[in-house]
N, C-alpha and C positions, 0 to 999 in steps of 0.2 A: 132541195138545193142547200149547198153548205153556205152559213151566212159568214163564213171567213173570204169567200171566194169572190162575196157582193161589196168588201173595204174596199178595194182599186177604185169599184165605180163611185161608189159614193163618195169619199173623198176627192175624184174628178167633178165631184155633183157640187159640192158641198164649199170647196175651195176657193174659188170666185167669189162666194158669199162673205167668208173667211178675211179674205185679200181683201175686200172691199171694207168691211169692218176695225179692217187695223191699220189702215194706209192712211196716213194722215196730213196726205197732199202736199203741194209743192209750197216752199214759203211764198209767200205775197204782199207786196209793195204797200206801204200804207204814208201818211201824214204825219210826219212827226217834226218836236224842234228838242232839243238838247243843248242842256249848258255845264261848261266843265268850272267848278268854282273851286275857293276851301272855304276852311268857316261853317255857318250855317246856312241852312235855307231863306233865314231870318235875317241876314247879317252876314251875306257873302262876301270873302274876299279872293284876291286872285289866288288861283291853285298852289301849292308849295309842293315840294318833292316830298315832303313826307305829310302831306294834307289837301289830297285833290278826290273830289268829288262828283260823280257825273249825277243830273237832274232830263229824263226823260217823258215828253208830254206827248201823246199820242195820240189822233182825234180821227174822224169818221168812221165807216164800217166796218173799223180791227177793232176801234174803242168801243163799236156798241155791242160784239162779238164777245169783247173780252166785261165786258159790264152785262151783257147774260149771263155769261159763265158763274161768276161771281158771286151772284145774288146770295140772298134779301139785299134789299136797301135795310139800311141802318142809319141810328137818328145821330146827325152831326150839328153838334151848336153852331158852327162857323157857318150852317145852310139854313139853319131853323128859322121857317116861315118865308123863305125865299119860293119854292115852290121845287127848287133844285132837290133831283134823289142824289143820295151817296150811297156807294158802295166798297167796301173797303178788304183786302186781304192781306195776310203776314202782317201784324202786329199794325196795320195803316201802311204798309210801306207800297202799297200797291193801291191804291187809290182810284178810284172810277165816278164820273159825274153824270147826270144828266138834265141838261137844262132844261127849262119853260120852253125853248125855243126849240126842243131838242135837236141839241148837239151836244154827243159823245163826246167826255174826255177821258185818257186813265195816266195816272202819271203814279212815276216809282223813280228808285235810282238804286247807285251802290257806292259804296265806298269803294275808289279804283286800290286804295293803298293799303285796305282787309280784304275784299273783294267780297263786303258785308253787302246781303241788302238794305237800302237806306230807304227813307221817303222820299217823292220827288215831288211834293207839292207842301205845302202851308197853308192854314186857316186866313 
């Protein structure tokens, strides 16, 4: 039998496997709070037209989704000997916690006025 004749079927075989591999599901609703500031995260003031900054914190089963992803934990003085893990990506600006108590946090931002990403948490 020619094995050019068996591509149809096995690609009908194969494909489902495929689709299911790359399909990366529907978005899903999670806990979140969001604050639009300027200034710093230190030392916020109100937003200005050429100085507004979004801060987003995001907690239960997206944050502990997104704080697998992420890993190792890595040692953060602001946690040290709390009992708290940190997890951290893009330069800190993606931030992931998890308590004693566990509860998931992750928090990020962005500059709305570069459309940089920023940090959305502080020590």
């Amino acid at each position: 039998m020619n094995i050019h004749r068996l591509y149809p079927f096995i690609f009908l075989l194969v494909s489902p496997v495929i689709a299911a591999d790359t399909d990366p599901g529907p978005y899903l609703q999670t806990a979140a709070s969001y604050r639009i500031y300027g200034g710093g995260l230190g030392a916020p003031t109100a937003p200005k037209p050429n100085d507004k900054k979004v801060a987003f914190s995001i907690e239960g089963p997206a944050a502990r989704k997104i704080f697998d992803a992420i890993g190792p934990d890595q040692r953060d003085p602001c946690t040290e000997g709390s009992g708290m893990r940190v997890r951290h990506k893009d330069h800190e600006h993606l931030t992931c916690t998890l308590s004693k108590q566990n509860d998931y946090v992750c928090s990020f931002g962005f500059d709305i006025v570069s459309g940089k990403s920023i940090g959305g948490s502080i020590c």
